[in-house]
N, CA, C and O atoms as a Maestro MAE file, in Angstrom:
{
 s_m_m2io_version
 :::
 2.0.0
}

f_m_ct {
 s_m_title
 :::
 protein
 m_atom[276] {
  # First column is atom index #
  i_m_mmod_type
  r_m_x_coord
  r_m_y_coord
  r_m_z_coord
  i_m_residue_number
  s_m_chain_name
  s_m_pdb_residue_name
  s_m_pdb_atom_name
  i_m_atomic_number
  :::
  1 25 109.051 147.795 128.248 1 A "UNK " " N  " 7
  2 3 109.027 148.794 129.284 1 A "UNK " " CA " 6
  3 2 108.178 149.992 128.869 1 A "UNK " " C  " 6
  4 15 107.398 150.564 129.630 1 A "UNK " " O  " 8
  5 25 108.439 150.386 127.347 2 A "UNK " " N  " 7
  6 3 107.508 151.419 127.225 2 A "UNK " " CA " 6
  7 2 106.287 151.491 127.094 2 A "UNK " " C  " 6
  8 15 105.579 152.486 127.257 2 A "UNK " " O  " 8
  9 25 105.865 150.036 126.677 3 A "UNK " " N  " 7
  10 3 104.302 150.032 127.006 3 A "UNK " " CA " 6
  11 2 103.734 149.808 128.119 3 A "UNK " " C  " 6
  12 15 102.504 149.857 128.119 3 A "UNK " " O  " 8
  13 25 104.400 149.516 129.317 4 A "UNK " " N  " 7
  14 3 103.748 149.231 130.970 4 A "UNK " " CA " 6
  15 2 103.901 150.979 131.238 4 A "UNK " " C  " 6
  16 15 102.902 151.517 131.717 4 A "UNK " " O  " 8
  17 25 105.200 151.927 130.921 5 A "UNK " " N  " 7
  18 3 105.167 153.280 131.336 5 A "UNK " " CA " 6
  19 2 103.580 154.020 130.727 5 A "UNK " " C  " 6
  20 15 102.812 154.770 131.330 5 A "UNK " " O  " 8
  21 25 103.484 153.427 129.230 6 A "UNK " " N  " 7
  22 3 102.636 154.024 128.728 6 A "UNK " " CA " 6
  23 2 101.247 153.830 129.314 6 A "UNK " " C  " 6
  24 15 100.462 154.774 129.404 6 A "UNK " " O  " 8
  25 25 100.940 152.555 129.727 7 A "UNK " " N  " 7
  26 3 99.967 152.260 130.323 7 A "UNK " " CA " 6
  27 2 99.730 152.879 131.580 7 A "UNK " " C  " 6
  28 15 98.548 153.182 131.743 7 A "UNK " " O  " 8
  29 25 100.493 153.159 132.518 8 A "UNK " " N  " 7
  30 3 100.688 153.903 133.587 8 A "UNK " " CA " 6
  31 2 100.167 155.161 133.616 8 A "UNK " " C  " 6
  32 15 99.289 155.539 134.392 8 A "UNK " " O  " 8
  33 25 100.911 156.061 132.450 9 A "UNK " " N  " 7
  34 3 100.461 157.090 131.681 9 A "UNK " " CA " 6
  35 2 98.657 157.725 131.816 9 A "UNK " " C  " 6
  36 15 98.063 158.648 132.372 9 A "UNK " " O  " 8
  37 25 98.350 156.589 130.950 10 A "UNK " " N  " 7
  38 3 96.869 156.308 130.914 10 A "UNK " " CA " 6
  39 2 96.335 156.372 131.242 10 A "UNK " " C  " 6
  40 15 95.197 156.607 130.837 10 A "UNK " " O  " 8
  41 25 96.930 156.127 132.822 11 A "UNK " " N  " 7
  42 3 96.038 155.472 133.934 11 A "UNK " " CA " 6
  43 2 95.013 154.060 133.872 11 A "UNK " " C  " 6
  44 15 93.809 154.010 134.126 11 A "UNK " " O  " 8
  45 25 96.000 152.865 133.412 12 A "UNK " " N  " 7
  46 3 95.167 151.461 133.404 12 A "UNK " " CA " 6
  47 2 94.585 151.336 134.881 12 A "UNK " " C  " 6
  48 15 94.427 152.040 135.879 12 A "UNK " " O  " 8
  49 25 94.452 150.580 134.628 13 A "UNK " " N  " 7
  50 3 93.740 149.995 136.003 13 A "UNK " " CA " 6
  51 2 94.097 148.880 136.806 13 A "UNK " " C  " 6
  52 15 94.083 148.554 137.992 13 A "UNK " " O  " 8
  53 25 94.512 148.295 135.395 14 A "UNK " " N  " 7
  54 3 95.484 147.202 136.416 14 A "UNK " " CA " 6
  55 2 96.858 147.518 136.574 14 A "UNK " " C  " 6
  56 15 97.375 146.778 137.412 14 A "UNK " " O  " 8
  57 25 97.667 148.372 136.063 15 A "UNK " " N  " 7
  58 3 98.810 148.673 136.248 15 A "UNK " " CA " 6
  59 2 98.790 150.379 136.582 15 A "UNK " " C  " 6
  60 15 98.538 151.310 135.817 15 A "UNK " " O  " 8
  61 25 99.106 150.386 137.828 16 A "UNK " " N  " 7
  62 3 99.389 151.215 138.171 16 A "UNK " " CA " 6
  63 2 100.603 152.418 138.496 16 A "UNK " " C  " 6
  64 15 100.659 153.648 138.463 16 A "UNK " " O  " 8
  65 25 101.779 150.972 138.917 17 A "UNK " " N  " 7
  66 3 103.277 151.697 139.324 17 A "UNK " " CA " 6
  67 2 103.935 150.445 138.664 17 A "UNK " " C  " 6
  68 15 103.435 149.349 138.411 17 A "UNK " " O  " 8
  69 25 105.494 151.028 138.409 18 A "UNK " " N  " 7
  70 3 106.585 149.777 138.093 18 A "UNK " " CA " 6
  71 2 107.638 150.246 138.651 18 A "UNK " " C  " 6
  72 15 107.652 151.060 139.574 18 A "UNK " " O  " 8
  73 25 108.655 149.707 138.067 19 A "UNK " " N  " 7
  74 3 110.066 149.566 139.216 19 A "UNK " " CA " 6
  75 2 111.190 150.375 137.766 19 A "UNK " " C  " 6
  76 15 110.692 150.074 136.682 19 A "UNK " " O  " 8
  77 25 111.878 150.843 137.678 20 A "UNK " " N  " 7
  78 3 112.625 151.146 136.287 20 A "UNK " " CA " 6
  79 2 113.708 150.363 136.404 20 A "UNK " " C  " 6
  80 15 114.159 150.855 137.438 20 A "UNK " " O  " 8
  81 25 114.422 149.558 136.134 21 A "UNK " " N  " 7
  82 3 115.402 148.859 136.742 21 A "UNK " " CA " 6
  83 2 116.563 149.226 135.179 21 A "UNK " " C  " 6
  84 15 116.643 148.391 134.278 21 A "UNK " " O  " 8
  85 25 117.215 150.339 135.133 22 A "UNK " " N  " 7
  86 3 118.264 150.540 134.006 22 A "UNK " " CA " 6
  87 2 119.335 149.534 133.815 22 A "UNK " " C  " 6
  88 15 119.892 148.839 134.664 22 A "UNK " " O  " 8
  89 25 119.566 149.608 132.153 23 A "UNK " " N  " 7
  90 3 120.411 148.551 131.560 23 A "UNK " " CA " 6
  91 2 122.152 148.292 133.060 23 A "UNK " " C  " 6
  92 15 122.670 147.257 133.480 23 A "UNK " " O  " 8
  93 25 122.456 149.746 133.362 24 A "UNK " " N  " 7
  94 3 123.591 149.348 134.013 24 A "UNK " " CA " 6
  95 2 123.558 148.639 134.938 24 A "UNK " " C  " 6
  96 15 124.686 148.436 135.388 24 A "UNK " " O  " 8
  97 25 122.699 148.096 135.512 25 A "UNK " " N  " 7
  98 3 122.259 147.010 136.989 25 A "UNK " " CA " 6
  99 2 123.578 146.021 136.541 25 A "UNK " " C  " 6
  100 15 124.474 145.671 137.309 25 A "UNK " " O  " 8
  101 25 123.483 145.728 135.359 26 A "UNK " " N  " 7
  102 3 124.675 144.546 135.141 26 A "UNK " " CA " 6
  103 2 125.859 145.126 135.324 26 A "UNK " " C  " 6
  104 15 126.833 144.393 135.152 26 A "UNK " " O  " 8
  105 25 126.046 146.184 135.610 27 A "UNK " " N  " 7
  106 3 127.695 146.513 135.703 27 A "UNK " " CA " 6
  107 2 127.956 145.424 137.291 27 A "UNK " " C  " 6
  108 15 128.506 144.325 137.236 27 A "UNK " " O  " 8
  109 25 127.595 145.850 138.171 28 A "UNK " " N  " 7
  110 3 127.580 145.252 139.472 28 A "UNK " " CA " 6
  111 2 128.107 143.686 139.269 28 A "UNK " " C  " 6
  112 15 129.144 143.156 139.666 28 A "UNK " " O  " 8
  113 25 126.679 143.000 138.280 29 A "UNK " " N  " 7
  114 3 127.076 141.233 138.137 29 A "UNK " " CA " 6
  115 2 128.328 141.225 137.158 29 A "UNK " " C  " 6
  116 15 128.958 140.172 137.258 29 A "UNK " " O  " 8
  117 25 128.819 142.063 136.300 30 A "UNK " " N  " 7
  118 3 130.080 141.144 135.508 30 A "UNK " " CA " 6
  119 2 131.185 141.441 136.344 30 A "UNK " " C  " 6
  120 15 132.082 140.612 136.496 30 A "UNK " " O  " 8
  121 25 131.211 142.927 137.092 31 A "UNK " " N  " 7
  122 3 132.416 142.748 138.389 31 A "UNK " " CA " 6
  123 2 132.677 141.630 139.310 31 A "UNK " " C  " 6
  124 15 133.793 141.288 139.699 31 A "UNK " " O  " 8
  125 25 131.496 141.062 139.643 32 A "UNK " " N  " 7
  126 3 131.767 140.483 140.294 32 A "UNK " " CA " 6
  127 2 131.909 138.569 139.874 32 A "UNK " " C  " 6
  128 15 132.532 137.621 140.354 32 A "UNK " " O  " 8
  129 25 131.419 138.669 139.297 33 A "UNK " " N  " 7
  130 3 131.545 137.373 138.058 33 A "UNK " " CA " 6
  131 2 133.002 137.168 137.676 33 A "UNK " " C  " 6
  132 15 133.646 136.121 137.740 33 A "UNK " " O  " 8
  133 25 133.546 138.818 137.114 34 A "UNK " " N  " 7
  134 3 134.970 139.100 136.790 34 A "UNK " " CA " 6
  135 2 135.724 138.338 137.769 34 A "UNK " " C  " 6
  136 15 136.376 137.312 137.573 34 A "UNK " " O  " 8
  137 25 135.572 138.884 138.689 35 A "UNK " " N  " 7
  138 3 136.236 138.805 139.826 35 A "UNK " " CA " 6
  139 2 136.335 136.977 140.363 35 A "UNK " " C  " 6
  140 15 137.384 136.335 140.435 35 A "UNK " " O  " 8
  141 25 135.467 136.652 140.560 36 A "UNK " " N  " 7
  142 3 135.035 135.315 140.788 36 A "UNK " " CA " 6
  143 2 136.265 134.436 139.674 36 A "UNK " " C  " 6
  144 15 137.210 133.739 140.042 36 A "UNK " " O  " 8
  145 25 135.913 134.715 138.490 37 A "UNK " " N  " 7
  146 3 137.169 133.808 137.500 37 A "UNK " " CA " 6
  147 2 138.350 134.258 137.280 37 A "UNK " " C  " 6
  148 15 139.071 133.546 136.581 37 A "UNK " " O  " 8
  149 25 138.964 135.692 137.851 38 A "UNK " " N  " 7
  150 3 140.016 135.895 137.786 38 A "UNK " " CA " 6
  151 2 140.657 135.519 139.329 38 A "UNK " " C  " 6
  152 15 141.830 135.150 139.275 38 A "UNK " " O  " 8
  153 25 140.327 135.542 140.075 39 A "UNK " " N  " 7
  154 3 140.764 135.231 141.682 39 A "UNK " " CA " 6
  155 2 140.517 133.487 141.976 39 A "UNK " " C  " 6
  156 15 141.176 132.783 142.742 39 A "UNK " " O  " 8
  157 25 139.832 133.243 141.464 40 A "UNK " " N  " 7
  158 3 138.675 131.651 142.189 40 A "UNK " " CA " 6
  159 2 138.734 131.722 143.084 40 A "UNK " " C  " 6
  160 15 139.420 130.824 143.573 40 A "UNK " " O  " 8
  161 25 138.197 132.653 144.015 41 A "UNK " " N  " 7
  162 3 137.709 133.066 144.885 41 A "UNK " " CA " 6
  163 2 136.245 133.064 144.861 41 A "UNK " " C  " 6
  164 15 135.594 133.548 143.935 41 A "UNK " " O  " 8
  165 25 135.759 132.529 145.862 42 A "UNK " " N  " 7
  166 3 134.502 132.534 146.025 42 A "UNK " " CA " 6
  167 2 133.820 134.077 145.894 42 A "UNK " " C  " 6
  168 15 134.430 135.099 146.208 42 A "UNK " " O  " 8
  169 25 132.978 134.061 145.575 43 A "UNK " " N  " 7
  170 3 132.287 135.990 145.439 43 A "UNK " " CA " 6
  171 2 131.177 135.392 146.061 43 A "UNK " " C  " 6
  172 15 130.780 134.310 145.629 43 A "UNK " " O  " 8
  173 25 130.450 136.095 147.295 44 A "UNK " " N  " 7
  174 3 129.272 136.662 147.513 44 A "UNK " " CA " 6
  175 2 129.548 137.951 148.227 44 A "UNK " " C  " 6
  176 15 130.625 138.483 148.497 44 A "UNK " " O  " 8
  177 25 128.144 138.373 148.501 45 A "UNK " " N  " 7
  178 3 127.714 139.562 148.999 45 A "UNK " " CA " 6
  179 2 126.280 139.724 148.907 45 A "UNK " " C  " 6
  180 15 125.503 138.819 148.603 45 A "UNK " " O  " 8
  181 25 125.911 141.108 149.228 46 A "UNK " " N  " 7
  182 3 124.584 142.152 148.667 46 A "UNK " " CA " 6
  183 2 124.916 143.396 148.282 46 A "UNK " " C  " 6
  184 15 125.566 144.240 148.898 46 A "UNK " " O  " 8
  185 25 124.470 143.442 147.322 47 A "UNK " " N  " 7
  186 3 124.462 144.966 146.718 47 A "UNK " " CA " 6
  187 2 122.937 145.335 146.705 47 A "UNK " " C  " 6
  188 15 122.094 144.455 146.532 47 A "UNK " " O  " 8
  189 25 122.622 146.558 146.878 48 A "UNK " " N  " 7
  190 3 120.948 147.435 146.912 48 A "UNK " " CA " 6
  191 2 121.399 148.517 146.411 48 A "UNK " " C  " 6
  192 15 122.089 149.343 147.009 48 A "UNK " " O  " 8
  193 25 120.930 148.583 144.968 49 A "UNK " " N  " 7
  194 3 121.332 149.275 143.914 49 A "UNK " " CA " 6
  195 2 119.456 150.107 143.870 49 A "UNK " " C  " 6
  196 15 118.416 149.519 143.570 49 A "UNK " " O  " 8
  197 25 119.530 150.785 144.059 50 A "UNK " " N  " 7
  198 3 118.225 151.958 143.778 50 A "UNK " " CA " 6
  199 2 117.437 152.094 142.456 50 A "UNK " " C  " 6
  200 15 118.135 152.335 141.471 50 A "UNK " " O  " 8
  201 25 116.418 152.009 142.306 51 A "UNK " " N  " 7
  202 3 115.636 151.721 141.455 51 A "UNK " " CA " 6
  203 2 114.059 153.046 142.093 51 A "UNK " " C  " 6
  204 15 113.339 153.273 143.065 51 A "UNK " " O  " 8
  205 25 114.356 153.540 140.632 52 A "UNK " " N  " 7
  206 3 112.696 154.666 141.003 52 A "UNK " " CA " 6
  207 2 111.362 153.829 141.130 52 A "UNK " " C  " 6
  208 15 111.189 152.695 140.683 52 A "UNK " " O  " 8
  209 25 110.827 154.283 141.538 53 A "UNK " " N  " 7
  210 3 109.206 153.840 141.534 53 A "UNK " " CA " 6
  211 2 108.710 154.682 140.453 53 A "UNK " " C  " 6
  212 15 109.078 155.856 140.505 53 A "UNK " " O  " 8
  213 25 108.016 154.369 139.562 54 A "UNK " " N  " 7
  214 3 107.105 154.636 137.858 54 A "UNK " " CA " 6
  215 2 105.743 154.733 138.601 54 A "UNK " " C  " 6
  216 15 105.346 153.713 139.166 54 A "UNK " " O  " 8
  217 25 104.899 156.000 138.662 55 A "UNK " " N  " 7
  218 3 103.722 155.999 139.119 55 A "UNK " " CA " 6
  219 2 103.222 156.874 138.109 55 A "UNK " " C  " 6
  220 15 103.878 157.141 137.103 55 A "UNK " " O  " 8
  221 25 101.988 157.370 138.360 56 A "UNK " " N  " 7
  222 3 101.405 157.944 137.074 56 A "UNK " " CA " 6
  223 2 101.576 159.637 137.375 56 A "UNK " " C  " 6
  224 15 101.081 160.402 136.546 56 A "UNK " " O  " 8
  225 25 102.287 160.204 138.578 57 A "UNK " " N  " 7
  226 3 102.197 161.550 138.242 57 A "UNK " " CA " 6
  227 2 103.989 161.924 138.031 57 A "UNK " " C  " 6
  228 15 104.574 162.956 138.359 57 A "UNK " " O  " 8
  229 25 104.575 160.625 137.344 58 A "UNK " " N  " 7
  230 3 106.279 160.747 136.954 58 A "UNK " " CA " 6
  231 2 106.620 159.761 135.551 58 A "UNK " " C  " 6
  232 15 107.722 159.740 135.003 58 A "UNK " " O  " 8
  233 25 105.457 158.984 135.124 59 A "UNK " " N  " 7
  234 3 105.871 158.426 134.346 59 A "UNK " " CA " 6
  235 2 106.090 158.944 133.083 59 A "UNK " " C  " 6
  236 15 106.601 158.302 132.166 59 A "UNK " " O  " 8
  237 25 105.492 160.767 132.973 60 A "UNK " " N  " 7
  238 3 106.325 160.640 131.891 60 A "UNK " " CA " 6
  239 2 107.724 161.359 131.450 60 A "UNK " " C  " 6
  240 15 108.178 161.779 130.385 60 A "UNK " " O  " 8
  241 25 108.104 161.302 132.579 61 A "UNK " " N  " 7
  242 3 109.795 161.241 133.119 61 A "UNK " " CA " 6
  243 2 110.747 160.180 132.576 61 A "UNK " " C  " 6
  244 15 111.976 160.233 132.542 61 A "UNK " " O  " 8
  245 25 109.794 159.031 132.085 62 A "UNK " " N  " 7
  246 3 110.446 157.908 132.018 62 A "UNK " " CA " 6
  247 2 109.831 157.354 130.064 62 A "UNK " " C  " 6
  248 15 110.355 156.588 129.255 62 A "UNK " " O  " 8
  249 25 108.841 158.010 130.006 63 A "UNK " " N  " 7
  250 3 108.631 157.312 128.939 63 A "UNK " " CA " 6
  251 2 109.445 157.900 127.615 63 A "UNK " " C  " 6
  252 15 109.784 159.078 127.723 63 A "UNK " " O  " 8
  253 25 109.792 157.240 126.406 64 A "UNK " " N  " 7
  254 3 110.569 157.767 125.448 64 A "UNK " " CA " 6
  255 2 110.083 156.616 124.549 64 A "UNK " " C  " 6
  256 15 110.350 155.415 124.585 64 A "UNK " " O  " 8
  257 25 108.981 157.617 123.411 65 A "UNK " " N  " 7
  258 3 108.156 156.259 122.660 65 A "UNK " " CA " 6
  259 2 109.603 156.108 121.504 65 A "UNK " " C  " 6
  260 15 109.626 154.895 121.292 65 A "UNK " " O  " 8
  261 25 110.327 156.501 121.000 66 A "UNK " " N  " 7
  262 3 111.142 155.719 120.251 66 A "UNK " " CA " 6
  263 2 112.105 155.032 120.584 66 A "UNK " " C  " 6
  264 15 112.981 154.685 119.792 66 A "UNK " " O  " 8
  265 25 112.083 154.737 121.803 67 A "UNK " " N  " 7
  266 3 112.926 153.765 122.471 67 A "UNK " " CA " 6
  267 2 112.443 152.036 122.530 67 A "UNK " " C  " 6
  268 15 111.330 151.664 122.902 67 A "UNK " " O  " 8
  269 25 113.601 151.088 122.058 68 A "UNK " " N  " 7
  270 3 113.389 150.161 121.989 68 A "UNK " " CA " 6
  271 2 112.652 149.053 122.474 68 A "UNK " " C  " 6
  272 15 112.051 148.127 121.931 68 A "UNK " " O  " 8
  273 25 112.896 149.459 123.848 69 A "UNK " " N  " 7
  274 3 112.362 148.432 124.728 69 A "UNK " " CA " 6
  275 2 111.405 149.499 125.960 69 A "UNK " " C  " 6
  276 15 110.795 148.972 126.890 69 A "UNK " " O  " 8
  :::
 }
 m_bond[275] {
  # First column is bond index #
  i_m_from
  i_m_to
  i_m_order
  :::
  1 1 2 1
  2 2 3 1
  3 3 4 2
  4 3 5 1
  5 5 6 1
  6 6 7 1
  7 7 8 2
  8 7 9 1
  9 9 10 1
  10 10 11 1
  11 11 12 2
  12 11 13 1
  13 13 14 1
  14 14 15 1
  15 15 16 2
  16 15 17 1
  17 17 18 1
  18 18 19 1
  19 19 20 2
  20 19 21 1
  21 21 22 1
  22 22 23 1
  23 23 24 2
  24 23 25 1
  25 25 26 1
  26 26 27 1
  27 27 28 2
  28 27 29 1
  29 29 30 1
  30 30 31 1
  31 31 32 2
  32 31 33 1
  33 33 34 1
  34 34 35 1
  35 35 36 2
  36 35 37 1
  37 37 38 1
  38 38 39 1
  39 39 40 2
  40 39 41 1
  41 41 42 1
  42 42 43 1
  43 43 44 2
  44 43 45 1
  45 45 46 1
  46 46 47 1
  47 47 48 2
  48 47 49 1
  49 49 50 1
  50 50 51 1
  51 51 52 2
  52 51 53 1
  53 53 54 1
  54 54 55 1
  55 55 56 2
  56 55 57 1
  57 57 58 1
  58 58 59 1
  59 59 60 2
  60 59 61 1
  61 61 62 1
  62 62 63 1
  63 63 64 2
  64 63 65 1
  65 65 66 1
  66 66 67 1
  67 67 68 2
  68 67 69 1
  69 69 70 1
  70 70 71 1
  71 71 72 2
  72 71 73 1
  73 73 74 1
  74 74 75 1
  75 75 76 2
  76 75 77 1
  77 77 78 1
  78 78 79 1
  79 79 80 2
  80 79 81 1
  81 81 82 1
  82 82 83 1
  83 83 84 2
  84 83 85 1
  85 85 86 1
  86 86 87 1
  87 87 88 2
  88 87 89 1
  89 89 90 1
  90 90 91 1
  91 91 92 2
  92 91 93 1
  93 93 94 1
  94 94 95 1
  95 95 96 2
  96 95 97 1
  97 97 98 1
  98 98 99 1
  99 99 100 2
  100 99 101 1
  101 101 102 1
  102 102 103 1
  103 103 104 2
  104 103 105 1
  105 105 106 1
  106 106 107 1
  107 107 108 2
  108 107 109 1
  109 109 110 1
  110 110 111 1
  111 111 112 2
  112 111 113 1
  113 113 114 1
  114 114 115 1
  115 115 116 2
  116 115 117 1
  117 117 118 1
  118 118 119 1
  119 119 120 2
  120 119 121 1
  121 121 122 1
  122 122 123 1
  123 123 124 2
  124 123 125 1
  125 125 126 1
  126 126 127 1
  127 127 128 2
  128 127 129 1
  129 129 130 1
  130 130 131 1
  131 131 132 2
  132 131 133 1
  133 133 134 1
  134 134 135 1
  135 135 136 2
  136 135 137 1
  137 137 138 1
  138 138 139 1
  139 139 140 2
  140 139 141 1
  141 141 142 1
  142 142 143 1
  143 143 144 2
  144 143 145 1
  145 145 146 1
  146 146 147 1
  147 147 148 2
  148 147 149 1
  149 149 150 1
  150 150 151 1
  151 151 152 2
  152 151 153 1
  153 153 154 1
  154 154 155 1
  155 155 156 2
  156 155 157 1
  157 157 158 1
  158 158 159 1
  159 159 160 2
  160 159 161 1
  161 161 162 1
  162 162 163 1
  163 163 164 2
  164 163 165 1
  165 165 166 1
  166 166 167 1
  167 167 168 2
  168 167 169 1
  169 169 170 1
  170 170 171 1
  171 171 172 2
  172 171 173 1
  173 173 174 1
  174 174 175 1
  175 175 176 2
  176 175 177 1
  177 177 178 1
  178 178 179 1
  179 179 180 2
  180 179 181 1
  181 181 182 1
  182 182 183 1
  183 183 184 2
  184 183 185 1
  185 185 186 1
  186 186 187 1
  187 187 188 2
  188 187 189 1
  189 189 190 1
  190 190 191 1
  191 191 192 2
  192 191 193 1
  193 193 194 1
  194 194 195 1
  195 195 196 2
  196 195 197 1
  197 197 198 1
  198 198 199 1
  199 199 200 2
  200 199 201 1
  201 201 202 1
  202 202 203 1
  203 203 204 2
  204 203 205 1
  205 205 206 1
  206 206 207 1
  207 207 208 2
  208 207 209 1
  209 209 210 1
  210 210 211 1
  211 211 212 2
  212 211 213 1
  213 213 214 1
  214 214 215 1
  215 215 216 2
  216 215 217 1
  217 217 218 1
  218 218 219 1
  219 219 220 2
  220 219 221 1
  221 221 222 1
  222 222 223 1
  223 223 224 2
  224 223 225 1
  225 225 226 1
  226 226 227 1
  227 227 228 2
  228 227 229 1
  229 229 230 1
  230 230 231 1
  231 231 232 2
  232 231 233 1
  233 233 234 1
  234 234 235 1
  235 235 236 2
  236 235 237 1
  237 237 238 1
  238 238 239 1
  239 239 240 2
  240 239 241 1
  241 241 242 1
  242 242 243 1
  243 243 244 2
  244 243 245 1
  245 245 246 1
  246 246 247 1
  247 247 248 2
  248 247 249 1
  249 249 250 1
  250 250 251 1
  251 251 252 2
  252 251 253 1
  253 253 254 1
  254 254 255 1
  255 255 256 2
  256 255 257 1
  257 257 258 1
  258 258 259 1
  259 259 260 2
  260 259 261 1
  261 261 262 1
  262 262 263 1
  263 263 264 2
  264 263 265 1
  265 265 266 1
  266 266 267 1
  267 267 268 2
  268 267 269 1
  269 269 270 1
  270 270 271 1
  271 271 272 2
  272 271 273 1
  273 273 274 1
  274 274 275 1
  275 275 276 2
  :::
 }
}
């Protein structure tokens, strides 16, 4: 992730914008996963969980070079 922000940064050319999609997105799937093997109950739905747009006059809002990923 930090090298597509960084690239962004830059201003590449082929990468322009990205999506940030944070580690907690999975809270949503083990609830409902949870849920699924504690009930056996069938689980569906939709969830639209919000995600920023990474463009080059915010990315470096987002970038953090000692970060792992």
């Amino acid at each position: 992730m930090n090298k597509v922000i960084k690239k962004i940064t830059d201003g590449d050319k082929l990468i322009d914008a990205d999506i940030f999609y944070p580690p907690t997105l999975i809270i949503p799937a083990i609830g409902a996963t949870a849920m699924k093997f504690a009930t056996g109950a069938p689980v569906s739905g939709r969830w639209v969980l919000g995600s920023p747009l990474i463009t080059k006059e915010n990315a470096k809002d987002y970038y953090f070079p000692e970060s792992p990923y």
